[in-house]
ROFIMI-662737 format. One record per residue (C-alpha): chain; z, x negated, y negated; residue number from 0. Coordinates in nm, 3 decimals, padded with zeros to 5 digits, always signed. Each point is the difference from the previous one (the first is absolute). Example, Ala and Ser with C-alpha at 12.3 -4.5 7.8 and 13.67 -1.06 7.14 Angstrom:
BEGIN
ATOM	chain	zz	xx	yy	n
ATOM	A	+00.780	-01.230	+00.450	0
ATOM	A	-00.066	-00.137	-00.344	1
END
This chain:
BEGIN
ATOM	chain	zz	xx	yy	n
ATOM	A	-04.730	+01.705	-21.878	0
ATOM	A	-00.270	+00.275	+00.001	1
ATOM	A	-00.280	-00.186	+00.191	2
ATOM	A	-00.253	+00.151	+00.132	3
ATOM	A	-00.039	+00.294	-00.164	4
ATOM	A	-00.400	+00.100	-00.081	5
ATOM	A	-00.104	-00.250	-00.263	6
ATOM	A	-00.024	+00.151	-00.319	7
ATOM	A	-00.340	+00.054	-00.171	8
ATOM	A	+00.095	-00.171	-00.375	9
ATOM	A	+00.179	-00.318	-00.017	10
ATOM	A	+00.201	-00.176	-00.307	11
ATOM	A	-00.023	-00.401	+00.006	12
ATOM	A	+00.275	-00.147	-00.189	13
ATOM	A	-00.033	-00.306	-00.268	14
ATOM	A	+00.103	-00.199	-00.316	15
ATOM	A	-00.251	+00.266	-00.177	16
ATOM	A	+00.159	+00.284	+00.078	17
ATOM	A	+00.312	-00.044	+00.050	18
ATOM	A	+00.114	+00.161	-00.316	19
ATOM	A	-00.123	+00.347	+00.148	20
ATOM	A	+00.052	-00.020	+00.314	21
ATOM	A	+00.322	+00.189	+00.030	22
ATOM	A	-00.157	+00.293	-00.132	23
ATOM	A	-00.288	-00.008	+00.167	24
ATOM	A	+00.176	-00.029	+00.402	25
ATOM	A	+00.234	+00.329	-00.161	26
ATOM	A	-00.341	+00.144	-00.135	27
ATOM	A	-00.262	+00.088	+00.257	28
ATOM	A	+00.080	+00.384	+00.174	29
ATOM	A	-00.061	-00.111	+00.361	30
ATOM	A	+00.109	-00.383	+00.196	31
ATOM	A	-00.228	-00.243	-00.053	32
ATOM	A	+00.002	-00.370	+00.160	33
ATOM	A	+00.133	-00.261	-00.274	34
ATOM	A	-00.089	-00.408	+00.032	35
ATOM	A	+00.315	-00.189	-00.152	36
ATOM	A	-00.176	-00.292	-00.107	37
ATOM	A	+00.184	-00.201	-00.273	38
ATOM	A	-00.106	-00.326	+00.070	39
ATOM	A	+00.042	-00.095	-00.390	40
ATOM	A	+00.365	-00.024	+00.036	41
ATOM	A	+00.265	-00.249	+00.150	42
ATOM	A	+00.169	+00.103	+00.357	43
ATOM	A	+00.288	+00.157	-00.135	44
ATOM	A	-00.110	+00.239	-00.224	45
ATOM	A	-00.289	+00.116	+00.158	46
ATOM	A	+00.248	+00.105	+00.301	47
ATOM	A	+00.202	+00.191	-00.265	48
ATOM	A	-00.298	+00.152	-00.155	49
ATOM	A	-00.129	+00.111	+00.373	50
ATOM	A	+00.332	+00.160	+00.062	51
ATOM	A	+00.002	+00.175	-00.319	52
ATOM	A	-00.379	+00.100	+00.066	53
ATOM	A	+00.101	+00.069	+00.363	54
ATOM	A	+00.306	+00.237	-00.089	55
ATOM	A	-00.257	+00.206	-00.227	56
ATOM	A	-00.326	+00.005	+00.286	57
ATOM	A	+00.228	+00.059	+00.255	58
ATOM	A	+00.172	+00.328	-00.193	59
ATOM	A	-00.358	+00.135	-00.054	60
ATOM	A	-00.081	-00.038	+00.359	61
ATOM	A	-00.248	-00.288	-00.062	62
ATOM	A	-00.126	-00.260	+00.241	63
ATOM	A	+00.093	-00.373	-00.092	64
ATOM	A	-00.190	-00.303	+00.101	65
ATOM	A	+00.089	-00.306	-00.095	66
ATOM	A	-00.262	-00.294	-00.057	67
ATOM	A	+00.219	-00.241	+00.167	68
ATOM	A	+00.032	-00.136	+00.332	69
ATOM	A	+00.140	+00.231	+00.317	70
ATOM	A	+00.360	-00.167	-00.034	71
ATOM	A	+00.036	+00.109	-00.364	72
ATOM	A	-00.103	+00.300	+00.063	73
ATOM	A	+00.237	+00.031	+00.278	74
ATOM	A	+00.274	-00.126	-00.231	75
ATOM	A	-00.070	+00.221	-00.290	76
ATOM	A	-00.041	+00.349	+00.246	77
ATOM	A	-00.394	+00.051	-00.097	78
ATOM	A	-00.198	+00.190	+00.214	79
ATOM	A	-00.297	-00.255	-00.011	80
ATOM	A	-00.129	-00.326	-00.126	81
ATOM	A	-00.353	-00.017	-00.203	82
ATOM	A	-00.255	-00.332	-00.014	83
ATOM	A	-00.270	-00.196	+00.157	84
ATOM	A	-00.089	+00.137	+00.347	85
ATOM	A	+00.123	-00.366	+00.131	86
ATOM	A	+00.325	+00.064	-00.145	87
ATOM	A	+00.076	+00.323	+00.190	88
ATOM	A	-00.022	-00.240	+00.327	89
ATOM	A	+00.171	+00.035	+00.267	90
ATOM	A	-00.036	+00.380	+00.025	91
ATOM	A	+00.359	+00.164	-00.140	92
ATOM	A	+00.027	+00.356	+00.183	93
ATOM	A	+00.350	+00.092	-00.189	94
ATOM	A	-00.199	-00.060	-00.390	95
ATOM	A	-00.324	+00.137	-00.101	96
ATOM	A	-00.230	-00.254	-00.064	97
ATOM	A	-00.214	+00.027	-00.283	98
ATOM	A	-00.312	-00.249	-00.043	99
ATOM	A	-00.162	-00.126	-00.279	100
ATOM	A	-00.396	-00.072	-00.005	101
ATOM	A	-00.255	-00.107	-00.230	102
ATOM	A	-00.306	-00.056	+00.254	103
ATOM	A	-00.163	+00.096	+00.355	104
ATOM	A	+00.255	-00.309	+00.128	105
ATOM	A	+00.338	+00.118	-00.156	106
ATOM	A	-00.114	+00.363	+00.152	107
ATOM	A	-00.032	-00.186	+00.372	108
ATOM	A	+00.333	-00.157	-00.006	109
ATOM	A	+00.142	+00.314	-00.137	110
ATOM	A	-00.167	+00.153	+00.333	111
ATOM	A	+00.141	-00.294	+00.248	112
ATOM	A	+00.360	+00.052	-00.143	113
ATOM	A	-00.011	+00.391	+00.030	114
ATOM	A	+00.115	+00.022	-00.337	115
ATOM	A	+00.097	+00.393	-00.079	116
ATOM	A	-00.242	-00.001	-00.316	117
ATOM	A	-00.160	-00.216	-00.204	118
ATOM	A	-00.031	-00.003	-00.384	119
ATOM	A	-00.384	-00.114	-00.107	120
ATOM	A	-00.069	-00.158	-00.326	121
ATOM	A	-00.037	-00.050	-00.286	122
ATOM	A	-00.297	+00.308	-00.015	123
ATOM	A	-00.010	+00.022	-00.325	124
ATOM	A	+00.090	-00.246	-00.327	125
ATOM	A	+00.344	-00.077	-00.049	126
ATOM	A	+00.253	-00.178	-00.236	127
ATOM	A	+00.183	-00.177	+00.296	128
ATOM	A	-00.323	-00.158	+00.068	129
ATOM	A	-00.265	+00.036	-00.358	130
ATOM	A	-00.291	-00.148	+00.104	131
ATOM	A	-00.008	-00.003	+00.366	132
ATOM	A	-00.295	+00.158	+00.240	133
ATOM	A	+00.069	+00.351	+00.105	134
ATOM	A	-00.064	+00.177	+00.278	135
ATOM	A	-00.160	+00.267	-00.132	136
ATOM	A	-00.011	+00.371	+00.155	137
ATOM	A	-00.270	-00.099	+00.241	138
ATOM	A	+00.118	-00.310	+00.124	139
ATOM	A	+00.390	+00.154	+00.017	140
ATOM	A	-00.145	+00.258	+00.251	141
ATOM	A	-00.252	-00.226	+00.199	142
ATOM	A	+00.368	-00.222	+00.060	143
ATOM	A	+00.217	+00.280	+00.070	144
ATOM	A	-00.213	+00.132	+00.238	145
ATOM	A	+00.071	-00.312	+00.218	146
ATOM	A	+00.396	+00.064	-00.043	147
ATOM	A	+00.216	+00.158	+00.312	148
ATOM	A	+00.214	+00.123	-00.191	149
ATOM	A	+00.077	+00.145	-00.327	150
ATOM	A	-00.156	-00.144	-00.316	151
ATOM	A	+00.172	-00.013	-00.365	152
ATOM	A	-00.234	-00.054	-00.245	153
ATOM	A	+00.133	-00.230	-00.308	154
ATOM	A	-00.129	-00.135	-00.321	155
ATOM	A	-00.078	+00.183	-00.302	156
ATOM	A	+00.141	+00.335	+00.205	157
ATOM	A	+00.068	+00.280	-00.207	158
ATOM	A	+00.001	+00.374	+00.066	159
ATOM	A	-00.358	+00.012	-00.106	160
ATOM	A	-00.159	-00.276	+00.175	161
ATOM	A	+00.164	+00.117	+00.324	162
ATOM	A	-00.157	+00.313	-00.042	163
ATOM	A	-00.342	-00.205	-00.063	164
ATOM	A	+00.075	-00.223	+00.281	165
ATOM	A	+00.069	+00.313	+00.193	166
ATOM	A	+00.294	-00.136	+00.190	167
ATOM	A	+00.307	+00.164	+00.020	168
ATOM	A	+00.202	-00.311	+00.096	169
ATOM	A	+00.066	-00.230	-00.324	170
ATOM	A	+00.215	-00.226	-00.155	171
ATOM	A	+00.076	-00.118	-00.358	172
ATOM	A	+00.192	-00.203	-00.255	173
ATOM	A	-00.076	+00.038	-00.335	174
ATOM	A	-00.229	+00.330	+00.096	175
ATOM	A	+00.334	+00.144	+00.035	176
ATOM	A	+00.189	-00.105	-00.231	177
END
C-alpha cells in the first residue's frame, strides 16, 4: 500500500459510464494521479474482480487508489484510502487516507471534525451523473473551500478547461476524462 504519499492534484472517479475506457485512461495520464474505484452498478463479485483488474493497472502506473467503500473493504482489497460522506470516514483511520465527500457548508464541517486528508466539493458545474441538479458554481465552490482544512477536489462538470476557469489545480472527473 502506498499511503500517504502527497495527494495528487487530478483525480479519476470510476463508474458504470466509463467503465469501457477506463483501462486506458489509468495507463494514459504521464504522471500518478489519485483514482476513485466506484462501481456501485455492479453485483459484489464482479466489481471485486473489476477493482483488481483496475488495481493491477493504477498500481503499475504508480497511481493512488481509493476505494468508495467502507475502511474494512478497503483494508481487504489493499487500497490506500476510502472516499464518501464525511460521516462515513468516522472513526478517524490513520493507516488509509480518508477522502470526504461534500455538497454544502455542513458536509465541509464534518469533513473538518473527522480530519479527513481532502475533500472532493461538488457538483460545480452541470453534470450527467446528476442533469438538472443546483451547482455550485465558481463562486460558491471557493466561498466553501475556503472553510476546508484540508485539501479540496473540485467535481462536477470538471474538465481541463473549467479547472483552469475555476483556477484550481486540484480536480476530479468522470466522464470529463473519459
Amino acid at each position: 500500500m502506498a499511503a500517504f504519499q502527497p495527494l495528487p492534484d487530478l483525480w479519476l472517479l470510476s463508474d458504470e459510464r466509463n467503465d469501457h475506457v477506463v483501462e486506458e485512461r489509468l495507463r494514459g495520464f504521464g504522471e500518478p494521479v489519485g483514482f476513485v474505484y466506484r462501481h456501485y452498478h455492479l453485483p459484489d463479485a464482479k466489481r471485486y474482480a473489476r477493482y483488481c483488474k483496475l488495481n493491477r493497472i493504477a498500481r503499475a502506473q504508480g497511481h493512488l487508489v481509493i476505494l468508495a467503500d467502507s475502511a474494512l473493504t478497503a483494508r481487504e482489497w489493499g487500497a490506500d484510502g476510502i472516499y464518501g460522506a464525511p460521516l462515513s470516514l468516522y472513526p478517524r483511520r490513520h493507516d488509509l487516507i480518508q477522502i470526504a465527500a461534500a455538497h454544502n457548508m455542513r458536509e465541509i464541517a464534518q469533513a473538518n471534525r473527522v480530519e479527513a486528508d481532502a475533500v472532493m466539493l461538488s457538483p460545480v458545474f452541470p453534470t450527467r451523473s446528476h442533469p438538472g441538479a443546483r451547482t455550485l458554481g465558481a463562486t460558491r465552490w471557493h466561498a466553501l473551500a475556503n472553510y476546508a482544512h484540508m485539501p479540496v477536489i473540485a467535481l462536477g462538470g470538471m474538465t481541463r478547461e473549467k479547472a483552469k476557469v475555476l483556477k484550481s489545480k486540484r480536480w476530479a472527473a468522470i466522464d470529463g476524462l473519459s
